[in-house]
BAZA-202701 format. One record per atom (N, C-alpha, C): residue number from 1; atom name; x, y, z. Coordinates in steps of 0.001 Angstrom, whole numbers, plus 500000, padded with zeros to 6 digits. Layout:
seq | atom | xx | yy | zz
NUM | CA | X | Y | Z
...
***
This chain:
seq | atom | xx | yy | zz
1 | N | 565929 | 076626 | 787146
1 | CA | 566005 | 078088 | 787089
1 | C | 566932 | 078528 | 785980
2 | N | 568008 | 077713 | 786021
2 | CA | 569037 | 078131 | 784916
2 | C | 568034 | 077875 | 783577
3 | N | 567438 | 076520 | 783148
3 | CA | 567027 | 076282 | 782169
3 | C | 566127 | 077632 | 781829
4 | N | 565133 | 078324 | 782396
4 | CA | 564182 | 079048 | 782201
4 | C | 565117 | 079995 | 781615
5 | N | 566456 | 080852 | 782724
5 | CA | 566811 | 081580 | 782214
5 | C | 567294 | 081675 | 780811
6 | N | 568353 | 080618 | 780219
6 | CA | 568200 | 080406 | 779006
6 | C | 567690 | 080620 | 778058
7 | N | 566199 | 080077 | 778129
7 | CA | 564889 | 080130 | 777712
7 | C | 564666 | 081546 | 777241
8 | N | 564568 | 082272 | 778222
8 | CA | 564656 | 083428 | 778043
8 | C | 565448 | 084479 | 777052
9 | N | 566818 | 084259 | 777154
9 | CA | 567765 | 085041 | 776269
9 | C | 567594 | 084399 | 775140
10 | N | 567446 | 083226 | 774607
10 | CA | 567135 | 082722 | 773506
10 | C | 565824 | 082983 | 772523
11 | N | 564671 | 083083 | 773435
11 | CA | 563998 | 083864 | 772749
11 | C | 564021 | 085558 | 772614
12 | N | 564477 | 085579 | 773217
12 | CA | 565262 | 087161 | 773792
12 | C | 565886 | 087699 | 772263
13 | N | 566644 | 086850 | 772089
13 | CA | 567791 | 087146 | 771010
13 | C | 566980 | 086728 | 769592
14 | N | 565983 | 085981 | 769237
14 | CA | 565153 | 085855 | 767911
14 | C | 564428 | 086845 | 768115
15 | N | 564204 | 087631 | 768874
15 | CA | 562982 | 088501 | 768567
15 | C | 563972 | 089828 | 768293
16 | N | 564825 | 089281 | 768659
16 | CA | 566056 | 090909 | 768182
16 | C | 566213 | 090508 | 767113
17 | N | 566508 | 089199 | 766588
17 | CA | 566968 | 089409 | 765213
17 | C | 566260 | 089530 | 764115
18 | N | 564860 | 088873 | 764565
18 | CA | 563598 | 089057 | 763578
18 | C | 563223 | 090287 | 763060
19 | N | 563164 | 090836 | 764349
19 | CA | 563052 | 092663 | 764204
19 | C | 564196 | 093321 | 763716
20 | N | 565523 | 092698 | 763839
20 | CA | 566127 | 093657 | 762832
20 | C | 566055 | 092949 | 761570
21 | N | 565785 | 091876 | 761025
21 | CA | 565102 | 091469 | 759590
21 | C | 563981 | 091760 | 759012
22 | N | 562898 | 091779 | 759524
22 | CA | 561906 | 092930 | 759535
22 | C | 562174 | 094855 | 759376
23 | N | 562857 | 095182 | 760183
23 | CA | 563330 | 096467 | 759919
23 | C | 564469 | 096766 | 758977
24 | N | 565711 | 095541 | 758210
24 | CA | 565873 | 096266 | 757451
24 | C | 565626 | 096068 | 756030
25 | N | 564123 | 094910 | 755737
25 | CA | 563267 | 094981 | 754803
25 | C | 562491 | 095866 | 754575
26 | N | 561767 | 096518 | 755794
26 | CA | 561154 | 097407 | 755388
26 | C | 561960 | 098729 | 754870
27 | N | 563161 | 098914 | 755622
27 | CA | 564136 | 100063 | 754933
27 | C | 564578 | 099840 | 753597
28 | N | 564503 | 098422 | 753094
28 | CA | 565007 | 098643 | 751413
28 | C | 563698 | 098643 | 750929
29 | N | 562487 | 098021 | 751503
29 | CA | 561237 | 098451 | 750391
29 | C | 561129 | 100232 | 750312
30 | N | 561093 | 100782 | 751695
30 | CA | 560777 | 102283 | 752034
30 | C | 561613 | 102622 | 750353
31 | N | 562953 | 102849 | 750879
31 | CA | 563972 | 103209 | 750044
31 | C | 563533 | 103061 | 748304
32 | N | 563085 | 101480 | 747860
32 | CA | 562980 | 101426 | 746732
32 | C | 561645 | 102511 | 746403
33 | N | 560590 | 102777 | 747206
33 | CA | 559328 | 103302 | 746582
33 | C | 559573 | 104525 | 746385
34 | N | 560365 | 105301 | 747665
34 | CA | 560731 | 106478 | 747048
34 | C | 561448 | 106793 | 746319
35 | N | 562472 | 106241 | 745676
35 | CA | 563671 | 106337 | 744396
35 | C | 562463 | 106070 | 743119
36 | N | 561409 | 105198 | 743273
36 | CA | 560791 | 105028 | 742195
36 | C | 559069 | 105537 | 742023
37 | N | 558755 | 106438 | 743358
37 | CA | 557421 | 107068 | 743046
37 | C | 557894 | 108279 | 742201
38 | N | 559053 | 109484 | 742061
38 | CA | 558661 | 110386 | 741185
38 | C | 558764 | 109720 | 739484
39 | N | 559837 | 108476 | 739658
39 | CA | 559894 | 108243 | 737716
39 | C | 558185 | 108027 | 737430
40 | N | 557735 | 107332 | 738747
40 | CA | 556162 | 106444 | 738155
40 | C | 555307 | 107730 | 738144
41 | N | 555575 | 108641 | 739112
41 | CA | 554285 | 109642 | 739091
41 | C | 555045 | 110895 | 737614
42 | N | 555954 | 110871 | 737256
42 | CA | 556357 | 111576 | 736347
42 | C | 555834 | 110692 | 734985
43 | N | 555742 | 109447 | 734846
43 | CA | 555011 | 108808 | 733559
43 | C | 553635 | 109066 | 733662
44 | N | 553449 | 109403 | 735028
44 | CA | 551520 | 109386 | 734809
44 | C | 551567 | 110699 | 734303
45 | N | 552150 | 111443 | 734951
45 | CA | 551452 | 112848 | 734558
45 | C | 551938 | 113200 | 732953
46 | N | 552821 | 112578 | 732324
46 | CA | 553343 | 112788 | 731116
46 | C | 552118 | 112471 | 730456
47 | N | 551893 | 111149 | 730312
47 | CA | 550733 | 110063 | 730013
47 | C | 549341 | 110842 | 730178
48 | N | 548971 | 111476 | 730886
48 | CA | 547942 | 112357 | 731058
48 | C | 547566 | 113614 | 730310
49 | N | 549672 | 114114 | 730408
49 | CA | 549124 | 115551 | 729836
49 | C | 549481 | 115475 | 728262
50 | N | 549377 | 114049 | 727525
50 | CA | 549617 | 113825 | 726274
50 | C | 548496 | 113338 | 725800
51 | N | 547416 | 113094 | 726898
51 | CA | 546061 | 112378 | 726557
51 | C | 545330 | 113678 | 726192
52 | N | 545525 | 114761 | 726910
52 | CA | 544980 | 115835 | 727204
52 | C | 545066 | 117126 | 725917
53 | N | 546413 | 116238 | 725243
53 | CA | 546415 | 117438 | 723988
53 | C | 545352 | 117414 | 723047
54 | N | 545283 | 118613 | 722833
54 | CA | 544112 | 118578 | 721512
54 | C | 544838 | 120143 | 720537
55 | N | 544031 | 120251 | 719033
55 | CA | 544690 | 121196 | 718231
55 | C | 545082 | 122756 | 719417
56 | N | 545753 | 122852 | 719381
56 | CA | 546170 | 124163 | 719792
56 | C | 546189 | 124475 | 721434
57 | N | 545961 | 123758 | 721986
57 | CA | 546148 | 123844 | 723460
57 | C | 547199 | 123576 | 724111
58 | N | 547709 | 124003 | 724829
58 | CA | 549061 | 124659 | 726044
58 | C | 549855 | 123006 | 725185
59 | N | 550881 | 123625 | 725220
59 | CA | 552015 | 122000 | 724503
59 | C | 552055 | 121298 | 723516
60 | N | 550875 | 121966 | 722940
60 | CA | 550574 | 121076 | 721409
60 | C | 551526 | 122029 | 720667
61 | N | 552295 | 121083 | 719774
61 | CA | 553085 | 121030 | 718358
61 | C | 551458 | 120742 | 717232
62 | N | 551460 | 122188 | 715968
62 | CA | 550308 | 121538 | 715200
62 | C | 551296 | 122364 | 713662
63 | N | 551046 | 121117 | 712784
63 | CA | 551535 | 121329 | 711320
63 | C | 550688 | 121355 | 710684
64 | N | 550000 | 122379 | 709417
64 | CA | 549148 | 122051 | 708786
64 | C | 549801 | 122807 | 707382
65 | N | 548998 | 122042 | 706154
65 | CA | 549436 | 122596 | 704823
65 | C | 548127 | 123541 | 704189
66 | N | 548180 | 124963 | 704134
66 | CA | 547755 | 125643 | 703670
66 | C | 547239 | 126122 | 702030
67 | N | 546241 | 126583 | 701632
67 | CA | 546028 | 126301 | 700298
67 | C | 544902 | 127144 | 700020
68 | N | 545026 | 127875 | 699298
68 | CA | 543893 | 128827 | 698766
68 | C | 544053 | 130077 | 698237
69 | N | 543375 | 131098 | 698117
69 | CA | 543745 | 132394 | 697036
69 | C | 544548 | 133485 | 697520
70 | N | 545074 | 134045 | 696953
70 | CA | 546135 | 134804 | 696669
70 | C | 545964 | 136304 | 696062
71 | N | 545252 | 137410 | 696701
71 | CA | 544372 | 138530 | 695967
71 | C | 545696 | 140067 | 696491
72 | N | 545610 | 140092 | 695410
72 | CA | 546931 | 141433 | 694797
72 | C | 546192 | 142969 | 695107
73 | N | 546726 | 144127 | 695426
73 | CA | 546020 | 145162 | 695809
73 | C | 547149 | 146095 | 695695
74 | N | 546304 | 147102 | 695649
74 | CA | 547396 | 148556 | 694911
74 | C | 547992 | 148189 | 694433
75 | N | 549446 | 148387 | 693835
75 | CA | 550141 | 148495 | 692819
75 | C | 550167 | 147902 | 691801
76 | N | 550668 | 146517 | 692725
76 | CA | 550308 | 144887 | 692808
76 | C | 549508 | 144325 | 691389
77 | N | 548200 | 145137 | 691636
77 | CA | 546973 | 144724 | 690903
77 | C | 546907 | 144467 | 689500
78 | N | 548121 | 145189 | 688845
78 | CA | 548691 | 144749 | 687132
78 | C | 548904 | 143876 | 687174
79 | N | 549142 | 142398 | 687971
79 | CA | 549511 | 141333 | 687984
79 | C | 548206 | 140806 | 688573
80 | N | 547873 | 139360 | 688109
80 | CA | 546611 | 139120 | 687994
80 | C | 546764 | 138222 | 689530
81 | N | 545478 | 137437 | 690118
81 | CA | 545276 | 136832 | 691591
81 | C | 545641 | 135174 | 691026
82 | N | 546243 | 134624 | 692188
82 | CA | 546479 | 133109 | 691859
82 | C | 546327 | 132301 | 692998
83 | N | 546746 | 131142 | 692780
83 | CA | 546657 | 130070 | 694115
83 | C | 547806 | 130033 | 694848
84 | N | 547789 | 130330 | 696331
84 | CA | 549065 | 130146 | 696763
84 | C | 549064 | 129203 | 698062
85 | N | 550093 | 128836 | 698271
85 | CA | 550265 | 127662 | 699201
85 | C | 551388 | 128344 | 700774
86 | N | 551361 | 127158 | 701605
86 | CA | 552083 | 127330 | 702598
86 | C | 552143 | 126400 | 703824
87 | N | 552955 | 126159 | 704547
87 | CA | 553457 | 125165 | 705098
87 | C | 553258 | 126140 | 706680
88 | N | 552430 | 125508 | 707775
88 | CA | 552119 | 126333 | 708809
88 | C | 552546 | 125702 | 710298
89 | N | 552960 | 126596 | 711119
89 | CA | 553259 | 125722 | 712598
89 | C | 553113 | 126380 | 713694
90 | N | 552554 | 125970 | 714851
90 | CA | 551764 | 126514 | 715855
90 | C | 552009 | 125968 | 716913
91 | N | 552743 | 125987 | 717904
91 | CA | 552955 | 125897 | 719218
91 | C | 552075 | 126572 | 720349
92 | N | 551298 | 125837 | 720983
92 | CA | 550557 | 126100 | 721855
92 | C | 551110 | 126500 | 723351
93 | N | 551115 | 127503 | 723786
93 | CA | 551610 | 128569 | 725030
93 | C | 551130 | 128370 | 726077
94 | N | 549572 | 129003 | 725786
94 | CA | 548251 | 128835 | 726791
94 | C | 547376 | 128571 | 725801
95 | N | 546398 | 128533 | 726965
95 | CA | 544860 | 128564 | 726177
95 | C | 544465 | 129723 | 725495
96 | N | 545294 | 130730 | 725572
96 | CA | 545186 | 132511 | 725354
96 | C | 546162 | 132311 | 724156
97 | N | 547720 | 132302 | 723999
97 | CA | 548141 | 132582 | 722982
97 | C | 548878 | 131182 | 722309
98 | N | 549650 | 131686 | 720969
98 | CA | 550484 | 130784 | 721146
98 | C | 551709 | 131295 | 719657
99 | N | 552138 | 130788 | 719410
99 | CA | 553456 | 131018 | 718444
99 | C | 553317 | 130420 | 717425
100 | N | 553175 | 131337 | 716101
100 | CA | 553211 | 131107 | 715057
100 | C | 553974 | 131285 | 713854
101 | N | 554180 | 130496 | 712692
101 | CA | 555080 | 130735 | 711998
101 | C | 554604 | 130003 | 710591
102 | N | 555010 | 130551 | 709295
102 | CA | 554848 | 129854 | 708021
102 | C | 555723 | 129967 | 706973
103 | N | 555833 | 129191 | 705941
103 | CA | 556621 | 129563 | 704735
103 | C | 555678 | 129174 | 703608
104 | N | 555954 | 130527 | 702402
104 | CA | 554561 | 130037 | 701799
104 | C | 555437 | 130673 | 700651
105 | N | 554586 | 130247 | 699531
105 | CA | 554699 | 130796 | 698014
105 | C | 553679 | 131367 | 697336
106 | N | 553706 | 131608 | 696201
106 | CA | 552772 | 132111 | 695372
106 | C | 553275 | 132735 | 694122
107 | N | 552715 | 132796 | 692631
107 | CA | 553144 | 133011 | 691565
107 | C | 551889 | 133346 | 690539
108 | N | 552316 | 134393 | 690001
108 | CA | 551539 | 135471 | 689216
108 | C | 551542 | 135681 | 688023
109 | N | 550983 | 135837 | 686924
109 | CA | 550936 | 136351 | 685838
109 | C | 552161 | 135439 | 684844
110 | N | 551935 | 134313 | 685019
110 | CA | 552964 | 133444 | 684182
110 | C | 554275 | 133634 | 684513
111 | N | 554330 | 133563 | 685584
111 | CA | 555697 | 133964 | 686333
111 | C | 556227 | 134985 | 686520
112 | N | 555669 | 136541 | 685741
112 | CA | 556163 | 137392 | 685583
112 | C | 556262 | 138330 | 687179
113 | N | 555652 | 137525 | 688212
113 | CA | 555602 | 137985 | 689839
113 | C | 555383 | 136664 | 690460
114 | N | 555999 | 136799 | 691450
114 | CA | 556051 | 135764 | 692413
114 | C | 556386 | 136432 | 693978
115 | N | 555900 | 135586 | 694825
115 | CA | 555767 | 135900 | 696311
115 | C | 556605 | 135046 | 697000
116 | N | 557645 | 135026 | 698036
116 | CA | 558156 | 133762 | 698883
116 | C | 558052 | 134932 | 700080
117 | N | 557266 | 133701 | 701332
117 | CA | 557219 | 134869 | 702475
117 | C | 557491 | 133688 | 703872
118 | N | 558667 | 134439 | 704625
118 | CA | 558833 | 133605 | 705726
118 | C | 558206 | 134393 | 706852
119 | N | 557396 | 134035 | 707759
119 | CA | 556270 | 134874 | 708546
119 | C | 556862 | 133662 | 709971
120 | N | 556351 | 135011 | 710848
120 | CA | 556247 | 134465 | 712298
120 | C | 555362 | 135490 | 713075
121 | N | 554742 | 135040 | 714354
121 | CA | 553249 | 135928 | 715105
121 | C | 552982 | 135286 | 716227
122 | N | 552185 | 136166 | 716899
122 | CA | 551776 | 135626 | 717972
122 | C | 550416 | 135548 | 717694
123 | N | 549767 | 134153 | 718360
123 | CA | 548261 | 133542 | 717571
123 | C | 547603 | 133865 | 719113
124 | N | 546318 | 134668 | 718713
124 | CA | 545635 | 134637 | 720052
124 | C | 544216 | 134389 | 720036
125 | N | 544224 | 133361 | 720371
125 | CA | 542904 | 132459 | 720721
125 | C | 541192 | 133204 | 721362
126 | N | 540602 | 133837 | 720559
126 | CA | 539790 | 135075 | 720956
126 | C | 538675 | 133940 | 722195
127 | N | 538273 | 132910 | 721898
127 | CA | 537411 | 132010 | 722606
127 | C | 537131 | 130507 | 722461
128 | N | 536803 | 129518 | 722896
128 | CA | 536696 | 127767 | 722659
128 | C | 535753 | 127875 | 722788
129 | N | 534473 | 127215 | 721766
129 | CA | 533385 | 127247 | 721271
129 | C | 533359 | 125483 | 721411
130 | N | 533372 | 125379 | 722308
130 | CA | 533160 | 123247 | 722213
130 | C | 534884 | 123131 | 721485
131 | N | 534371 | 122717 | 720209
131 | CA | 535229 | 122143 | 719195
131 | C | 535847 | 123549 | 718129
132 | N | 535261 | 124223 | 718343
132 | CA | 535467 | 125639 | 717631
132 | C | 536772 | 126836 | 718189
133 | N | 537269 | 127386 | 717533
133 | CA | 538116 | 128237 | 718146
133 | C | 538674 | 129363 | 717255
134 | N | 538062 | 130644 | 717393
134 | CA | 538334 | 131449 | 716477
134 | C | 539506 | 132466 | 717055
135 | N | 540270 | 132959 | 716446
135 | CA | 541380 | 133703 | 716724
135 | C | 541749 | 135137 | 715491
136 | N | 543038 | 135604 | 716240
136 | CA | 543193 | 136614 | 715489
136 | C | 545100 | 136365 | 715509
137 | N | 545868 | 136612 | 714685
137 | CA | 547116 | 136566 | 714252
137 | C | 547615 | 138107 | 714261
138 | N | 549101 | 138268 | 714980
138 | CA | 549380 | 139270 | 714419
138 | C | 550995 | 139728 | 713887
139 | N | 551728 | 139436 | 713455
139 | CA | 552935 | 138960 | 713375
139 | C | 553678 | 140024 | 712275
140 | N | 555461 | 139462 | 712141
140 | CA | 556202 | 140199 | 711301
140 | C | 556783 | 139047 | 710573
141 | N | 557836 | 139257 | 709136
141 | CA | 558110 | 138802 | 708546
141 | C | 559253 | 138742 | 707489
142 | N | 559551 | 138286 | 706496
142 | CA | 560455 | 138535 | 705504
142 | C | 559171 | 138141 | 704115
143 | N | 559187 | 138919 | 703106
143 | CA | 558942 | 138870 | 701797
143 | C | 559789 | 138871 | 701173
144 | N | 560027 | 138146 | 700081
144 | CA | 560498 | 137853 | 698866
144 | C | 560164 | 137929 | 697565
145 | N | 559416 | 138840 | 696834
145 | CA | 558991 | 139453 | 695892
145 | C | 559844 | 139806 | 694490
146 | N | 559249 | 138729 | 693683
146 | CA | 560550 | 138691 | 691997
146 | C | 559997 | 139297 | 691127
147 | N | 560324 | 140253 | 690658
147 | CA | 559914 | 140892 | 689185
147 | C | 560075 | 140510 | 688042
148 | N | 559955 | 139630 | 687104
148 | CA | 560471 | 139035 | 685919
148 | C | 560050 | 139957 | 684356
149 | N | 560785 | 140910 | 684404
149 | CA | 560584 | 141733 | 682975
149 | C | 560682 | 141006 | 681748
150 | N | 559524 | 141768 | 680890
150 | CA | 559730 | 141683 | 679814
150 | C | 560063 | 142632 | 678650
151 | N | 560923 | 142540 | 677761
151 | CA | 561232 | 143145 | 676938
151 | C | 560804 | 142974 | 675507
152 | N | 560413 | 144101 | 674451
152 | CA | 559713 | 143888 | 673169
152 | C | 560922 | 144110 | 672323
153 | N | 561374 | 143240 | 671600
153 | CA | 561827 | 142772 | 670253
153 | C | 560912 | 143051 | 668991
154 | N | 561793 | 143588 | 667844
154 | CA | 560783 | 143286 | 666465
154 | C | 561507 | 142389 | 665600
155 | N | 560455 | 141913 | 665528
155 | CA | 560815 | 140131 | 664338
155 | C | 561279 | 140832 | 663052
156 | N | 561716 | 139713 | 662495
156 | CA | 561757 | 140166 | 660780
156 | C | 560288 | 140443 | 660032
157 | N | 559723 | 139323 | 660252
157 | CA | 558217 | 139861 | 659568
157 | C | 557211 | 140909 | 659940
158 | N | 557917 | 141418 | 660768
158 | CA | 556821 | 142439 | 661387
158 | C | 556659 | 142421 | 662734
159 | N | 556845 | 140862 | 663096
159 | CA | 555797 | 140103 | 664283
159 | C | 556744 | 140631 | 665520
160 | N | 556221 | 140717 | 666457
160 | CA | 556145 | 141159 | 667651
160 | C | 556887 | 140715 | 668986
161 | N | 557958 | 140169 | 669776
161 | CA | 558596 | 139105 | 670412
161 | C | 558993 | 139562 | 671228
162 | N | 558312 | 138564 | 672373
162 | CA | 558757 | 139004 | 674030
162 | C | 559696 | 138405 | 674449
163 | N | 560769 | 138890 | 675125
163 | CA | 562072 | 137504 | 675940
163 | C | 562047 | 138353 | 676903
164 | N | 562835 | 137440 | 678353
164 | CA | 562389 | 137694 | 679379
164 | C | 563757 | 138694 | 679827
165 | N | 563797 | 139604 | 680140
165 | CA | 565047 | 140518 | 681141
165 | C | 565213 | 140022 | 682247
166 | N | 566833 | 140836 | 682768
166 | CA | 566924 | 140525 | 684146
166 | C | 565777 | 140809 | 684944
167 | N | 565299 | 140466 | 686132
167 | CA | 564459 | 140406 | 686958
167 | C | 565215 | 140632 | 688418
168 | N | 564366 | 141324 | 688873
168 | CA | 564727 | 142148 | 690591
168 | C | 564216 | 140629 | 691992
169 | N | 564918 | 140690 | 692346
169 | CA | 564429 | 139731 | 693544
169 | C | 564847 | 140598 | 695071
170 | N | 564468 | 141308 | 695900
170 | CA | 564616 | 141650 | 696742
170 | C | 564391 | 140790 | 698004
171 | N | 564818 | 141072 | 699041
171 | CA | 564148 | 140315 | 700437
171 | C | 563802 | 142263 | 701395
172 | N | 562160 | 141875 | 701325
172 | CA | 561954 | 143272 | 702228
172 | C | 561100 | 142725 | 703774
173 | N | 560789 | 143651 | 704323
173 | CA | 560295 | 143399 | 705743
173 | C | 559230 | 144034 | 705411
174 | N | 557973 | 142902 | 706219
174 | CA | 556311 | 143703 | 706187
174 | C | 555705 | 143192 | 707553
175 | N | 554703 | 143112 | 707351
175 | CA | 553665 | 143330 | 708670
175 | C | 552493 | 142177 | 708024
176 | N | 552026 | 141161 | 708769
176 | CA | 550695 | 140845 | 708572
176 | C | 549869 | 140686 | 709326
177 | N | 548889 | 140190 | 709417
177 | CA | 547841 | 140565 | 710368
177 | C | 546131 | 139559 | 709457
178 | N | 545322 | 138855 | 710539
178 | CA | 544005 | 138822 | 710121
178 | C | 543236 | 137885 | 711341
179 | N | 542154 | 137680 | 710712
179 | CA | 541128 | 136310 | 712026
179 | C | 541588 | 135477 | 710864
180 | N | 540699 | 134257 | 711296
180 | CA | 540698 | 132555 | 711315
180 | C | 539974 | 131635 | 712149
181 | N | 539552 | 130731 | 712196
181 | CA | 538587 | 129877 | 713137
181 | C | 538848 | 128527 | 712357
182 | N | 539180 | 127786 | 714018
182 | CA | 539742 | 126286 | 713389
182 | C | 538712 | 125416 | 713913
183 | N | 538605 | 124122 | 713550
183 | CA | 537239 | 123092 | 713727
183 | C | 538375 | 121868 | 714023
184 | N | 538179 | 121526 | 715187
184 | CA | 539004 | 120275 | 715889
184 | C | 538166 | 118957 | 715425
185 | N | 538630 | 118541 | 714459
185 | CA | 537919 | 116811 | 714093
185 | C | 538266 | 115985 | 714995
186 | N | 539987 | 115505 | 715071
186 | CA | 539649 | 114639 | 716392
186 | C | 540688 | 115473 | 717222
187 | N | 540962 | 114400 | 718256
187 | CA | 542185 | 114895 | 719272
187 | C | 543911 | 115608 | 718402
188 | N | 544123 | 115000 | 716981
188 | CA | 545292 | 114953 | 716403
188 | C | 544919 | 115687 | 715231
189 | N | 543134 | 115764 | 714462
189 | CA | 543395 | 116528 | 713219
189 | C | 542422 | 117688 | 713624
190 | N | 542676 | 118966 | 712730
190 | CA | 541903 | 119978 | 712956
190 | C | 541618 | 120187 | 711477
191 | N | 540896 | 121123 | 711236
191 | CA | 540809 | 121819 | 709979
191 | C | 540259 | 123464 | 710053
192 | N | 540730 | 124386 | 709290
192 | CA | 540558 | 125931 | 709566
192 | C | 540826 | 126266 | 708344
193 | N | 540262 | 127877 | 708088
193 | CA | 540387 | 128736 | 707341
193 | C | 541127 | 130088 | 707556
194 | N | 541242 | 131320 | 707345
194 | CA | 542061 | 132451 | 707311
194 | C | 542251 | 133404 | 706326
195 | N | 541698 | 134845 | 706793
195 | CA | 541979 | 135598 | 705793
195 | C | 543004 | 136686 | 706848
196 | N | 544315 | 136781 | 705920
196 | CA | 545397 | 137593 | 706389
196 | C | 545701 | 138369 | 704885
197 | N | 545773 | 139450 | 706035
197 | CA | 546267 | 141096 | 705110
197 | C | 547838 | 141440 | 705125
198 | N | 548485 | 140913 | 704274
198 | CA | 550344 | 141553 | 703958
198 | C | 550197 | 142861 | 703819
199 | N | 550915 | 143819 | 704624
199 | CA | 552015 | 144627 | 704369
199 | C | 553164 | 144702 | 703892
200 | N | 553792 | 144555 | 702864
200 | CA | 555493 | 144414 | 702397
200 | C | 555594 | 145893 | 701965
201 | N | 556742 | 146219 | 703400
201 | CA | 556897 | 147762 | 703313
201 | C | 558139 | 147845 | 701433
202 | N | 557950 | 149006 | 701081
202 | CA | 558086 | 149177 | 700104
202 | C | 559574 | 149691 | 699965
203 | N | 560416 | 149906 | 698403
203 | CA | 561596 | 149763 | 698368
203 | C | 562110 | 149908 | 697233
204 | N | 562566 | 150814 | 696316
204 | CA | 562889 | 150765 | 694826
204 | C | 564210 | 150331 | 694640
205 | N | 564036 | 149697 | 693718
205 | CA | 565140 | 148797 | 693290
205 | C | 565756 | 148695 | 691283
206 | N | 566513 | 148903 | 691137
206 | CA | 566938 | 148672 | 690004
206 | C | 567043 | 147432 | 689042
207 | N | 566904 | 147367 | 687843
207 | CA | 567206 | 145984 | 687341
207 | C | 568832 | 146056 | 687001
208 | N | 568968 | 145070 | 685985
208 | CA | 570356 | 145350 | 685622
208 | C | 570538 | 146133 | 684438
209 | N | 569152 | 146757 | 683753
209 | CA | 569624 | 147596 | 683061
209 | C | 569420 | 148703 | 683453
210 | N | 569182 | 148635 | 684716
210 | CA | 569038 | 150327 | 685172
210 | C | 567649 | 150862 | 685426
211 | N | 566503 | 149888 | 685215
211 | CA | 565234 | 150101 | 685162
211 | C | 564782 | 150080 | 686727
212 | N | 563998 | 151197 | 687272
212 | CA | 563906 | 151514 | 688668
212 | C | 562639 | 150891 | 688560
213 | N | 561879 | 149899 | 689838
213 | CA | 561301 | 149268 | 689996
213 | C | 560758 | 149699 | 691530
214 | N | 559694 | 149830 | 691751
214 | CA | 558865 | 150148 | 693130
214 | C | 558676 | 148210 | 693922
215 | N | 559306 | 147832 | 694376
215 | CA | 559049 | 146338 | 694874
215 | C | 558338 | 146622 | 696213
216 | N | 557516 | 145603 | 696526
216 | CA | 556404 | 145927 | 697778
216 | C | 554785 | 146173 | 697331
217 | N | 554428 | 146061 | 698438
217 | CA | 552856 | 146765 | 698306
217 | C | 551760 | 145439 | 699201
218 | N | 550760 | 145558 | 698971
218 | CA | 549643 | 144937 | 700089
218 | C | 549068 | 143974 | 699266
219 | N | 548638 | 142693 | 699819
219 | CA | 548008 | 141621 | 699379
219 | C | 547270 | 140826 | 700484
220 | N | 546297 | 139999 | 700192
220 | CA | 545398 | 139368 | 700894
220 | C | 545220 | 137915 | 700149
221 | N | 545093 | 137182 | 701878
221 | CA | 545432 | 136103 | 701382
221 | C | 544310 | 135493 | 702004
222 | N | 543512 | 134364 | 700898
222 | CA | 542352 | 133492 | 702260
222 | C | 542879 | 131766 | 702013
223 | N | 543098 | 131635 | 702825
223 | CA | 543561 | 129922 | 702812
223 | C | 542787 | 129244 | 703882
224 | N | 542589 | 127570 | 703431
224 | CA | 542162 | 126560 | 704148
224 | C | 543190 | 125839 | 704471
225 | N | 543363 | 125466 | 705603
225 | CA | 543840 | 124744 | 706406
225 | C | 543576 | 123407 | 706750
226 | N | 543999 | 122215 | 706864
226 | CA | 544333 | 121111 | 706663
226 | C | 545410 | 120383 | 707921
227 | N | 545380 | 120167 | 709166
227 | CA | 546664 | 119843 | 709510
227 | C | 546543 | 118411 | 711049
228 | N | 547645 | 118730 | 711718
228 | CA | 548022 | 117463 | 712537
228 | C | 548793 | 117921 | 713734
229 | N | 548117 | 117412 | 714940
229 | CA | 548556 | 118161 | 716029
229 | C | 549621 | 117037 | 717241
230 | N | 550829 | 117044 | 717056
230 | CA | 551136 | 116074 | 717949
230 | C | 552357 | 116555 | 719352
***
């Protein structure tokens, strides 16, 4: 009888201890999965929503280099049309808007005008056509607009001689505004076009010899687009 009893507490006592070796394995596995399901479910969904970018959609960073004509209006128009460039960047919001910004140049009539314009807008995505996506821009800015005078000299022989005067460089505030429609090649490159209308509100300004100068006025710009969305 004694032996049985024995028997008893002895297995009595492994099944207590098994079960608390069993229970407090399963408390450090429990423990480890939850300390480590949000890092793992936070890489998936990262991993997902980086698979998921494409040009211009919610989180996309997109850089593209801009390039094409440069057309002068009212005042402006004594100075002839040229090629102008610009460096472009687009942060994606929603599928509806997103944030835009550029720095661009341009130069006229043998230098005698030149353009530097730092621009920023809000880009709004009018519809997604598959791969297609046409929009409209509407934004404010800084212009930078240089006047480079010339002055007439008479030669000894008669002849005729231009040298260049001081020149006006102002920084004024304008308005731009236009559409555009971009073509998504792959997930990372796009390519687009754009015609935007400057406002550079207007502003008279002096040279250094005293010569009053009207700086400002309206220009249109159509550029192709070129860029990389990451």
């Amino acid at each position: 009888m004694q032996r049985h009893a024995l028997s008893i507490i002895v297995l009595t006592l492994c099944v207590i201890f098994s079960g608390n070796n069993a229970l407090a394995s399963w408390s450090q596995q429990s423990s480890s999965w939850s300390s480590s399901d949000p890092d793992e479910r936070r890489v998936a969904l990262s991993s997902d929503a980086r698979q998921n970018i494409s040009p211009f959609t919610p989180g996309s960073n997109n850089l593209a280099l801009d390039v094409g004509q440069v057309f002068l209006l009212g005042d402006l128009r004594k100075y002839s049309d040229s090629i102008g460039s610009q460096i472009h960047y687009t942060y994606g919001v929603s599928d509806l808007f997103g944030f835009d910004s550029s720095f661009g140049y341009s130069e006229h009539s043998d230098g005698n005008f030149s353009m530097l314009t730092l621009l920023t807008g809000l880009r709004t995505n009018l519809s997604w056509y598959d791969k297609v996506v046409p929009y409209f821009i509407f934004g404010l800015g800084f212009y930078k607009p240089s006047y480079q005078q010339s002055a007439l000299l008479g030669g000894a022989s008669g002849v005729s001689n231009y040298v260049s005067a001081p020149s006006i460089s102002p920084v004024l505030f304008g308005v731009h505004l236009g559409p555009g429609v971009d073509l998504e090649l792959t997930k990372q490159l796009f390519y687009a076009a754009a015609i935007t209308f400057h406002d550079v509100f207007g502003a008279t300004r002096l040279t250094a010899a005293g010569t009053p100068i009207d700086a400002g006025g309206t220009f249109t710009s159509f550029l192709l687009h070129t860029g990389v969305t990451f």
